[in-house]
N, C-alpha and C positions, 0 to 999 in steps of 0.2 A: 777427602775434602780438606780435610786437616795438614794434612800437608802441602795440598797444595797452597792452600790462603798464607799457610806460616814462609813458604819459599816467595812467596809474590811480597808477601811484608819483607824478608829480608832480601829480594833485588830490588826493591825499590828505596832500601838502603843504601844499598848496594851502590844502587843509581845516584842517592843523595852523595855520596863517601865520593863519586871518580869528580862529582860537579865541583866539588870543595878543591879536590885537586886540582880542576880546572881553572880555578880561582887562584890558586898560588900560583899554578903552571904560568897563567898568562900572567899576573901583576910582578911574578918576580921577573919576568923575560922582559916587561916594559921599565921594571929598575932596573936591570942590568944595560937596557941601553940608553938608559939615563946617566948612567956612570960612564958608558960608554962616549958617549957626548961631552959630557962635563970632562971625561980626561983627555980626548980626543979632536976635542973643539967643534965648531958650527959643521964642519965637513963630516961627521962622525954623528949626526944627529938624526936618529931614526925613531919612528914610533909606530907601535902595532896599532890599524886601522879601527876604530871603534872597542877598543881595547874595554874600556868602561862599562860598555853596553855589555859586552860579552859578559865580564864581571858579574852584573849586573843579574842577566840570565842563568847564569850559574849558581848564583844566589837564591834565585827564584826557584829553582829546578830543586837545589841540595833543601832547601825547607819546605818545598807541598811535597817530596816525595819520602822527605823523612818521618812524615809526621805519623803514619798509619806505622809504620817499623818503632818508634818512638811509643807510640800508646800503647802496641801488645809486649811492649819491651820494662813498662814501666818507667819510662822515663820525663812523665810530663809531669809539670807538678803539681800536685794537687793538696788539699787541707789537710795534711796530717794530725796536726796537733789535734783538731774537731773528731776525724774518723777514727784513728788510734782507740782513744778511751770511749767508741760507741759500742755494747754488747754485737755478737754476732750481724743476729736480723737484724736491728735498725741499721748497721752498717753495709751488710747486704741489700736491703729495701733502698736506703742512699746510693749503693751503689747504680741499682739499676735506675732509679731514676736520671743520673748524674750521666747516664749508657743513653738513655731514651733520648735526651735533650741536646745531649752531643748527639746522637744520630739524625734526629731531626735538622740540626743545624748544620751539620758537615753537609745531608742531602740536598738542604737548601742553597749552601754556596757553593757545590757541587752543579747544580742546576744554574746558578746566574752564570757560573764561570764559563758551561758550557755555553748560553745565551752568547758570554761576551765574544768567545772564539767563535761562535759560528755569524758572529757580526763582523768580527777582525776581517774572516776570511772572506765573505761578502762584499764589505766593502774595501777590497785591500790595502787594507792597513801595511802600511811599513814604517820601519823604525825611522828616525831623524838623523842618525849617527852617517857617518863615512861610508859605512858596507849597511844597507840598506835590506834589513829584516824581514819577512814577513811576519808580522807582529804574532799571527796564529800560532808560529811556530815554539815560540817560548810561553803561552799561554799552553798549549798541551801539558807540558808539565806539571800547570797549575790545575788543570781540569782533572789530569789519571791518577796527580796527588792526593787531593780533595774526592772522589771518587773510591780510591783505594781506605782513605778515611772512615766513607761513608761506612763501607764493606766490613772496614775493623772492628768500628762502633758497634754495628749491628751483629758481629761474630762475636765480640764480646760479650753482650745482650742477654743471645742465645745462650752461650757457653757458662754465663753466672746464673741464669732462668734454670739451665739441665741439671748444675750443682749445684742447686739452691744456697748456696754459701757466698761469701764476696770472691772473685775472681784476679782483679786487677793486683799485680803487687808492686810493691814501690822498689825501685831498682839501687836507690838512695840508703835502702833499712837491709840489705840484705849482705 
């Protein structure tokens, strides 16, 4: 089980890493034919279709999908200065409180976001841009990011509950 959860947290890095490139891929292909225009004149003036939007998605996609890869990575940030100088237990005891509250919350926006995509797809929703969306579609991302979230929280949970000690480590101190 343990490996599976840790390969799901790092493709859905994975996932977050190609959207980021999808982000430069497109914005630097829409400056290049910016330049292209600008030295080429009015007849040389092209633009990728909903360029923005796409951006836009990609952004969305590379931050709910990093976030669960992000938390068992130690990369979020959290009160050092506070939990540093706390003995063991009350640091562990913080920890897991700090695990319950994120779990409960991640499940919670985990749940409206499904709410919101199974509204999008009902009522079909699409985007306003040039090439017209269906808006559910990039709401997925938000749903199996936050989702995967929830999953991390609660593997975390467990995994500081089985070695009674604090679990999370900071990626920052190491």
């Amino acid at each position: 089980m343990r490996q599976l959860l840790d390969t799901a947290y790092r493709a859905a890095g994975g996932i977050a890493a190609l959207a980021i490139l999808g982000i430069c891929l497109v914005v630097s292909a829409q400056v290049i034919l910016n330049i292209i225009a600008r030295i080429g004149g009015p007849g040389w003036s092209y633009t990728i279709p909903s360029y923005a939007d796409f951006s836009g998605y990609f952004l969305a996609t590379a931050s709910f999908m990093a976030m669960a890869y992000t938390l068992r990575a130690g990369g979020h940030i959290r009160v050092n200065l506070l939990v540093q100088n706390l003995p063991a237990r009350p640091r562990w005891l913080l920890e897991l409180l700090a695990l319950a509250i994120g779990a409960v919350m991640a499940g919670y926006a985990t749940w409206f976001a499904y709410l919101l995509l199974l509204e999008s797809y009902e009522y079909g929703d699409m985007s306003t841009g040039i090439i017209a969306i269906p808006v559910w579609i990039p709401q997925m991302s938000m749903v199996g990011g936050l989702g995967l979230l929830t999953v991390a929280f609660i593997d975390t949970l467990v995994e500081a509950l089985m070695a009674r000690q604090p679990v999370l480590r900071d990626a920052g101190m190491e």
